[in-house]
C-alpha positions in Angstrom: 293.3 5.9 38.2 290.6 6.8 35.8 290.7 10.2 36.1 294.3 10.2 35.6 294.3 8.1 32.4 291.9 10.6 30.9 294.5 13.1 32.1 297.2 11.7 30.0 294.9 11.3 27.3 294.2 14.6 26.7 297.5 15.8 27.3 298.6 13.5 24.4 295.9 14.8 22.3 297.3 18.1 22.9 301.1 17.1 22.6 300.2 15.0 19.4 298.1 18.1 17.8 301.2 21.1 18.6 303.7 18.3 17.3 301.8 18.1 14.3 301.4 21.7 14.3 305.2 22.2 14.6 305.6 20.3 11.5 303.3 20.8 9.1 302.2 24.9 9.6 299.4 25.9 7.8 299.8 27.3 4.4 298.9 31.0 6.1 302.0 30.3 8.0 304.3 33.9 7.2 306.8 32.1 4.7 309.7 33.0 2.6 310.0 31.7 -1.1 313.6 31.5 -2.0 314.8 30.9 -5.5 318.5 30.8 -6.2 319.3 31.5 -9.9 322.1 28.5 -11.3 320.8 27.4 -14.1 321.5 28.9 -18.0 319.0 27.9 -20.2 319.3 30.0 -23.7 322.1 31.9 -24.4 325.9 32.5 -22.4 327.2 31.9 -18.8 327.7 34.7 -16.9 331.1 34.9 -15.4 331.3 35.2 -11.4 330.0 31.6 -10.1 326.4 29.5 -9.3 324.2 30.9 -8.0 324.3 34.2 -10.0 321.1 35.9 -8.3 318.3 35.5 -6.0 315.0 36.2 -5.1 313.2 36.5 -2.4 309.0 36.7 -2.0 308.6 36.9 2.4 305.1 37.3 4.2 304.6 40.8 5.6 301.9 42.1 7.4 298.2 41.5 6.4 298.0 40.2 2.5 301.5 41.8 1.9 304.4 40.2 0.1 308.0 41.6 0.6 310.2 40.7 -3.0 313.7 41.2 -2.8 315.8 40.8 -5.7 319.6 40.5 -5.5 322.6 40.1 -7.9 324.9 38.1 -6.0 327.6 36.6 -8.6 328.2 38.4 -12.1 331.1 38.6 -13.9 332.5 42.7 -14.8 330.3 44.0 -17.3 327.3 42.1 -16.6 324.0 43.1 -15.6 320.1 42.0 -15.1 318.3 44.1 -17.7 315.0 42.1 -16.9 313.2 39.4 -14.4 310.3 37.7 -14.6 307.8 35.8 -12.0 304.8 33.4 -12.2 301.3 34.1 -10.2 298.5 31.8 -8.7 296.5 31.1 -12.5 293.2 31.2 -10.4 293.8 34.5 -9.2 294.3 37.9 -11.7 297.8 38.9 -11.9 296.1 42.4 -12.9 295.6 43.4 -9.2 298.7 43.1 -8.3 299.7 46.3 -6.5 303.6 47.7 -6.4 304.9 50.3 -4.0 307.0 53.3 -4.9 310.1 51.5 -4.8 309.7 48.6 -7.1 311.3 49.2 -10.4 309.2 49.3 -13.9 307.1 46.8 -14.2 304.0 44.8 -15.6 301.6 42.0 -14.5 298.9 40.2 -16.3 298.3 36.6 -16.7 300.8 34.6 -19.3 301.5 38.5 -20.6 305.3 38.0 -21.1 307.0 35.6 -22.7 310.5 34.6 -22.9 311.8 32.1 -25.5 312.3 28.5 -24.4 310.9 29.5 -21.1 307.4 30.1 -21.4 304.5 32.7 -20.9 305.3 34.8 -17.0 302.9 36.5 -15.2 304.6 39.3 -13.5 308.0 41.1 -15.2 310.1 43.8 -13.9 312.6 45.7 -16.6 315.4 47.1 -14.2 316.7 50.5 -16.2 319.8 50.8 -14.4 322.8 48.6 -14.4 321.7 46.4 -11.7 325.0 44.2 -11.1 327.3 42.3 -8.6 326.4 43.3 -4.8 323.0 45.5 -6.0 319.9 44.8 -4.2 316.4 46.1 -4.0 313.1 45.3 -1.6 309.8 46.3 -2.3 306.1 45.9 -1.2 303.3 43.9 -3.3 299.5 43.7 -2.6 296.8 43.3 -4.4 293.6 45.7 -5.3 291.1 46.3 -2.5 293.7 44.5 -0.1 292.9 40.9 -1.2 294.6 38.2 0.0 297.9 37.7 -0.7 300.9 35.7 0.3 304.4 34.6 -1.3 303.5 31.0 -1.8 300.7 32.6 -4.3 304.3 33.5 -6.1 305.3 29.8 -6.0 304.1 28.6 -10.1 305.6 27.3 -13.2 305.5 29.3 -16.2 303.1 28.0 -19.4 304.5 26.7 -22.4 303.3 28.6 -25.4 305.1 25.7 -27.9 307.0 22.8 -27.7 310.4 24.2 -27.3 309.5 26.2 -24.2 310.2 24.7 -20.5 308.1 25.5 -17.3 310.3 27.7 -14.9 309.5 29.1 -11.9 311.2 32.3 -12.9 314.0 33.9 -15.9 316.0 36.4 -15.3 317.7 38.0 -18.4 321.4 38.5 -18.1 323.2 40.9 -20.4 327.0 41.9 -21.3 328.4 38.5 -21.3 331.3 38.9 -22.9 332.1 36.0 -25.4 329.5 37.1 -28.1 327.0 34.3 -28.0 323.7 35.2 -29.2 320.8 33.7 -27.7 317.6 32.9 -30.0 315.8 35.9 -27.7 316.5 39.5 -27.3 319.7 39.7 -28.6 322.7 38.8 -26.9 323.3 37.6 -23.3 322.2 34.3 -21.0 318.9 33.2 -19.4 318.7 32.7 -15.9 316.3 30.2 -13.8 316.1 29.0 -10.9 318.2 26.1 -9.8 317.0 22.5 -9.8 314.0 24.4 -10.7 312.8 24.1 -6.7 312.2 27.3 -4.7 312.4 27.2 -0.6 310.3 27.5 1.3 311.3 29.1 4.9 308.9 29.2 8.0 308.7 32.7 9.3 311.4 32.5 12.4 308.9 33.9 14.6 306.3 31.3 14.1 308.0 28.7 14.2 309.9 29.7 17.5 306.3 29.9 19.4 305.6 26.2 17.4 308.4 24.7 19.4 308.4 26.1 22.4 304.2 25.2 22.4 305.5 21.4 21.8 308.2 21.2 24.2 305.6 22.6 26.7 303.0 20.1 25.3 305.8 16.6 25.9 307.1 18.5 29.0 303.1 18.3 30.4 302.4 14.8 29.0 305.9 13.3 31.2 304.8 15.1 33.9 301.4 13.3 34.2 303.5 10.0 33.1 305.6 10.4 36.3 302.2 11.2 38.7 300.3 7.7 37.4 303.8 5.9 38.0 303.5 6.9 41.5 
């Protein structure tokens, strides 16, 4: 009998620690950062309907973040003519790296600022019309292959007076019809994210080998449940 309570014992121990496991993954966990642009906060509304764009920052590979930006809902005319992103403030936007396919960019801590929405640390000027239906993916790492994930994307931007807001991100929209100006570059409507709140998504792999590892782990502790019954 005693040998068989410490059997369930440590088969607990091990279903409690994979349950735990399961539900809280470590921060190195491969993740996806979602943010879902709904919210105008200087200028016009584009036309087309909430959300207007999104962005996506996804673990890949070895200190390697995947950013996709799409245009998902703009009314005919209308284009993103700029984005920009906020970086870990203990780590140096500087060595941020950008492969071949990202469009022009820049990245330096609180080197951009937008009116009303603070100081960014990473800002991408698309030349291009970029509107309803475009999409673009690129790579990002950092100098000497530091470490490097998308929640290190997951920050608020710095107020630089009392008029600005912290966003996670703005995204500027241009060729809004109906004239407005807003107070910064010229005409158009600023974009952030809604509810101000990105996602967070466990990488579908992990967390398939997270569940099956518990339902393994409760399958285990029943089974020695069933052999102390007997």
């Amino acid at each position: 009998m005693l040998a068989s309570n410490r059997s369930l014992f440590g088969t607990g121990l091990l279903a409690a620690a994979l349950t735990t496991a399961m539900f809280c993954p470590a921060k190195t966990s491969a993740l996806t950062v979602r943010c879902d642009y709904g919210n105008v906060f200087n200028g016009s509304t584009p036309g087309g309907g909430a959300p207007w764009l999104r962005a996506e920052f996804t673990d890949s590979g070895v200190n390697t973040v995947q950013l996709t930006l799409s245009v998902l809902s703009l009314g005919a005319g209308e284009y993103v003519s700029d984005w920009y992103f906020n970086f870990d403030p203990l780590l140096n936007a500087s060595s941020l790296r950008f492969d071949a396919q990202a469009p022009d960019h820049g990245a330096g801590n609180n080197a951009f600022y937008v009116f009303e929405g603070g100081l960014y640390d990473v800002a991408f000027s698309l030349d291009e019309p970029f509107t309803t239906g475009d999409s673009i993916t690129f790579s990002i790492t950092r100098k000497n292959g530091d470490a490097l994930s998308a929640s290190d994307f997951d920050y608020f931007s710095s107020p630089l007076w009392i008029l600005d807001d912290p966003y996670l991100s703005a995204a500027h929209i241009e060729g809004i019809s109906d004239g407005r100006q807003c107070w910064y570059a010229g005409g158009g409507g600023w974009l952030s994210p809604e509810e101000n709140s990105p996602t967070g998504v466990p990488d579908s792999s992990q967390s398939a080998i997270l569940l099956a590892a518990g339902l393994i782990a409760l399958s285990l502790a029943v089974r020695t449940q069933k052999i102390i019954s007997v």
